[in-house]
N, C-alpha and C positions, 0 to 999 in steps of 0.2 A: 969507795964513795962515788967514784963515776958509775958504777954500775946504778944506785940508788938514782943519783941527780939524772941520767938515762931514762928512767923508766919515768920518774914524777915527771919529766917533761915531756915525755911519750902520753903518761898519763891525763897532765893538763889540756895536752893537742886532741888527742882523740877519747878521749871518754870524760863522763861527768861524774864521775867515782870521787870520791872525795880522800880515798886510800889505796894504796893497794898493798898487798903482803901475799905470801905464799902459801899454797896446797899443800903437803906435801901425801899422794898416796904409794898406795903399795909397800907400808910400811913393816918393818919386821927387823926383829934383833936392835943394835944400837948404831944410834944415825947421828952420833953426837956430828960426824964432820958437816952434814949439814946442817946442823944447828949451829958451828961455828962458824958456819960461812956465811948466814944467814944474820948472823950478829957483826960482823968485819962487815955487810955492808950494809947494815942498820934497815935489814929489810922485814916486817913483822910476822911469824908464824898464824895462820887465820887456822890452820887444823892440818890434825894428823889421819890419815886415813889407813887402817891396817890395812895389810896384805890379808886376801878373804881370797878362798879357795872356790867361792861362785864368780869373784870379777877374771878370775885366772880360768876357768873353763866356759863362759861365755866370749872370753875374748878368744878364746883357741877356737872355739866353735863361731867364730864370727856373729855372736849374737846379741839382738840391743842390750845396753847394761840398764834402762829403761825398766825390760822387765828380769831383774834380780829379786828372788823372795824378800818381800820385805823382815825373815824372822835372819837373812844373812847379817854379820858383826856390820860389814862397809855399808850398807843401808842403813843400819839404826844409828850408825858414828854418823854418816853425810845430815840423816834430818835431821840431827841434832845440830851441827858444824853449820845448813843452813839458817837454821832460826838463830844462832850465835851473829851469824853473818849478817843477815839482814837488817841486826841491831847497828852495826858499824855504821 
């Protein structure tokens, strides 16, 4: 609970967000523990982003993740996860 009451008062001081919750990318296999942690401190999952084999070779290659093919999984999960988001 301090970490939550932490961040909403980080949250109120410097942004005009009305929520905050958590990213979580580079996803793969089972992540229950951070879904457990993420629940002990009552903080909201906003999306999952898998683990995608163009974020893991543009980042080895130092290159924008800007321009990722839009036909890779973690592009088409992120536009979807934005328009979910923007609703919030």
């Amino acid at each position: 609970m301090k970490l939550q009451s932490r961040l909403n008062n980080l949250r109120k001081k410097y942004s005009k967000y009305r929520k905050i919750g958590v990213i979580v990318n580079r996803v793969k296999d089972d992540i229950n523990i951070i879904l457990d942690k993420l629940k002990e401190y009552n903080l909201p999952l906003f999306a999952l982003i898998p683990e995608d084999e163009f974020f893991t070779k543009f980042d080895l290659e130092g290159k924008a993740l800007v321009k990722i093919p839009e036909d890779s999984i973690s592009f088409q999960k992120i536009a979807a996860d934005i328009k979910k988001l923007l609703e919030i």
